[in-house]
Structures are given as structure tokens and as C-alpha cells.
C-alpha positions, 0 to 999 in steps of 0.5 A: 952258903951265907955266914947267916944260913951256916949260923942258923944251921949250927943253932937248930943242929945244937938245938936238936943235939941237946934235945936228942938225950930225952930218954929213959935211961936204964939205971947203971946198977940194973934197976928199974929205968928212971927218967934223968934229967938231959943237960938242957933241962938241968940248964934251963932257958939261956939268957944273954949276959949283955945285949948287944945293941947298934942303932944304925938308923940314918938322918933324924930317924937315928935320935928317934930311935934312940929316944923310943929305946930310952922311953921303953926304958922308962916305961919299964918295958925294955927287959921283958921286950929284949931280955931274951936277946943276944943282939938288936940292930936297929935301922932305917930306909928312907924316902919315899921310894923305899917304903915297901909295897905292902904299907909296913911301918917297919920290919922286925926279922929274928934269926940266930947269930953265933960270935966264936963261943958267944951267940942267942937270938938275934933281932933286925928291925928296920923303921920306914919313916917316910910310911910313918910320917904317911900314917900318922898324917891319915890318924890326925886327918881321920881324927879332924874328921871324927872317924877316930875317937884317939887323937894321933900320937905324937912322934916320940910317942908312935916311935916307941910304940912301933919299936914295942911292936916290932920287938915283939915280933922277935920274942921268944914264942910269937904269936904274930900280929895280934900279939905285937898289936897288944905290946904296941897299945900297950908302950902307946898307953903307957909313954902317953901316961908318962907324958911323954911328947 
């Protein structure tokens, strides 16, 4: 078994352990059965101390990366996208021969990571330049020719709002595509607003 399957088994187990305690209890004196709280409820949601963030992206893609993690900053979205996150690994694949089959412009994965007494969630994405590069040269085409009413983004732009929409793939409840088409016209709005170019 991998390292990563024995760390997902070890959280759902923990998971499972703490909700297990649920039950009414009868009360040590002999009355009447009253609910007491299990220690998951008196701990509450656990939200990581510091994010642990790699920028493993290659070539030009690395400082793209970088700038659309800045400008969620600026824009304010940083916290509610990543807060919930022990760590986030970004990457790239480039060329045009790793561009996958079904035209992603990018893939977010989120699984558990546990490092000795430390762990929480953990979030891999990986960008497919050469498929953005693709779609944005067929929005400013479509554009050109009418069929869209926006005109492209520019690349700064459609970088962070790719970036929103992968993080919020990996948020604490997903509710799929929809949702990350939300934050993704969301962080495009706002970096425009901010003339962000």
C-alpha cells in the first residue's frame, strides 16, 4: 500500500473513532440520560496553524503561479479559498502532449496528509498551460468574431481565476462544477476590478 492510501485510511479511521462517542450516556449518579457533548463537538472544526504551500510549477508557468497566488491575496480570497488547508502543492505539465484527453485546463486532487503529530487536508493541483494558452486563444477568436460578449481575460487574469476555480474544488463541502464556475467568475470579476493585467 502507498504512504498516501495508509494516511487516508489513518484519517477516516480517526475520523470515524471521534464520531463514534455520540450517544446518550446514562448519568453516573443513576438519573436520567442526558446527551454529553463527544470530543469532536467540544473541539469544533480544526483549522490549520500555517499552510504549507510549494509552488512546483516549471518554466514561465512557476511565476504565473505565483502572481495568481498574490492576486487571490489581493483580492481578498486567499483565506476563505485555502483556510481549511494543511497544504497546497501547485504544479505544471507542459507541452502540448500532456494536455489530457478530456481538455482540462487544470486539475485539483484533495486527499489527507498526516506528518508525525501534524496533518488536515491536502490540496494538489496541477495547471496544463499549453490547454490554457488553447482556450484563450478560441475566447479572443470567438470574441473577434462576436459569438462572445466578454473579451478574454488576459493571462494574469485567467490564471487566478483558474487557480479560484481548482481551489474550490478542494473546499471543505464541494459541490462540484457549478460551484468552482461560481469562484472562478468570481476572482475573474474581481482581479478585472482591480486592474489586474
Amino acid at each position: 500500500m502507498s504512504y498516501r492510501w495508509l494516511a487516508t485510511l489513518l484519517v477516516l479511521s480517526l475520523l470515524a473513532a471521534a464520531c463514534s462517542g455520540s450517544e446518550r450516556q446514562p448519568d453516573a449518579g443513576g438519573g436520567s440520560a442526558t446527551p454529553r457533548p463527544t470530543a469532536s463537538a467540544k473541539r469544533g472544526i480544526t483549522t490549520p496553524q500555517r499552510l504549507i504551500l510549494t509552488n512546483s510549477a516549471f518554466g514561465r508557468s512557476r511565476v504565473r503561479v505565483a502572481s495568481a497566488i498574490d492576486d487571490l491575496r489581493d483580492i481578498g480570497y486567499w483565506k476563505d479559498l485555502t483556510g481549511h488547508l494543511y497544504e497546497l502543492k501547485v504544479g505544471s505539465r507542459l507541452g502540448l502532449e500532456n494536455i489530457p484527453e478530456d481538455g482540462h485546463l487544470a486539475d485539483a486532487y484533495l486527499t489527507a496528509k498526516i506528518d508525525g503529530n501534524e496533518g488536515g487536508s491536502y490540496c494538489d493541483i496541477m495547471f496544463f498551460p499549453a490547454a490554457m494558452s488553447a482556450d484563450l486563444e478560441r475566447w479572443r477568436n470567438y470574441y473577434a468574431s462576436g459569438l462572445l460578449d466578454d473579451p478574454a481575460p488576459t493571462f494574469r487574469q485567467f490564471w487566478a481565476a483558474i487557480l479560484g476555480h481548482e481551489l474550490a474544488h478542494c473546499q471543505r463541502n464541494r459541490n462540484g462544477e457549478p460551484a468552482a464556475l461560481k469562484w472562478e467568475e468570481k476572482v475573474l470579476a474581481a482581479v478585472r476590478e482591480a486592474g489586474l493585467e
